[in-house]
N, C-alpha and C positions, 0 to 999 in steps of 0.2 A: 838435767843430769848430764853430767859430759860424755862423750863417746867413749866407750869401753876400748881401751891398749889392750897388747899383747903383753903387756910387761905388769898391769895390773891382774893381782894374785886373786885368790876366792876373799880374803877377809879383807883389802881394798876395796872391793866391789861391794863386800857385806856392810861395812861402815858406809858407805857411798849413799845405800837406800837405807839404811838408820837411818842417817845424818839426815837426810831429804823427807823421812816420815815423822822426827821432829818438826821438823820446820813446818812442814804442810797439819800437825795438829795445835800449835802454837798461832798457826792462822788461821786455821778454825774456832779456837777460845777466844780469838780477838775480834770474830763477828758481832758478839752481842747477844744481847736476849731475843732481838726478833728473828735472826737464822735458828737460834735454840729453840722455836715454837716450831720451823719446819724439819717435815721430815726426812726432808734432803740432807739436814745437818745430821741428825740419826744413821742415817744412810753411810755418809761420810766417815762417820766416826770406826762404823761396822768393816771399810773397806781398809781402813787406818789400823786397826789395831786386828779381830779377828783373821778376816779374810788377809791382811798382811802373811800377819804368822803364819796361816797355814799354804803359803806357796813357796812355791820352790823360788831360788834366786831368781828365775830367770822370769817369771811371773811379775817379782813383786815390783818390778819398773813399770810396766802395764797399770798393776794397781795403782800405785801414786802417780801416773799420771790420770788414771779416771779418778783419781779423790783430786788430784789438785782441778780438775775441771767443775768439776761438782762443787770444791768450794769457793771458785769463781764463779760460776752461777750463783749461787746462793749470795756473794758478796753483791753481786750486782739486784739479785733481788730485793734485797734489803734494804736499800737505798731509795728502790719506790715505795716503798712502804710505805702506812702513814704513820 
């Protein structure tokens, strides 16, 4: 996410973490069946869309960045997988 201006308004910043909580569920769909068996992907999903919604703007940068971690773990878990 880029660094917050002073010239960037409330609904800049509100698109800013939409735009970024697309993106980070669209990389979760595109793990596959074997992150869909863990419950980290569950997890993920919970921090993505519930836990999103219900924080305040200034929260929901924390949140997507603890889901885009999570579903870098999980991407790399999958990979050992058999």
């Amino acid at each position: 996410m880029p660094p917050r201006t002073e010239t960037q308004n409330f609904r800049q910043r509100y698109d800013a973490l939409e735009q970024r909580r697309v993106e980070l569920m669209e990389r979760l769909a595109s793990l596959g069946e074997k992150a869909k068996a863990s419950p980290a992907y569950g997890r993920a999903r919970t921090l993505l869309n519930q836990t999103f919604r219900k924080a305040s703007l200034a929260q929901r940068a924390a949140i997507l960045e603890a889901a885009g971690w999570l579903i870098a773990v999980l991407d790399k878990t999958t990979m050992l997988l058999p």
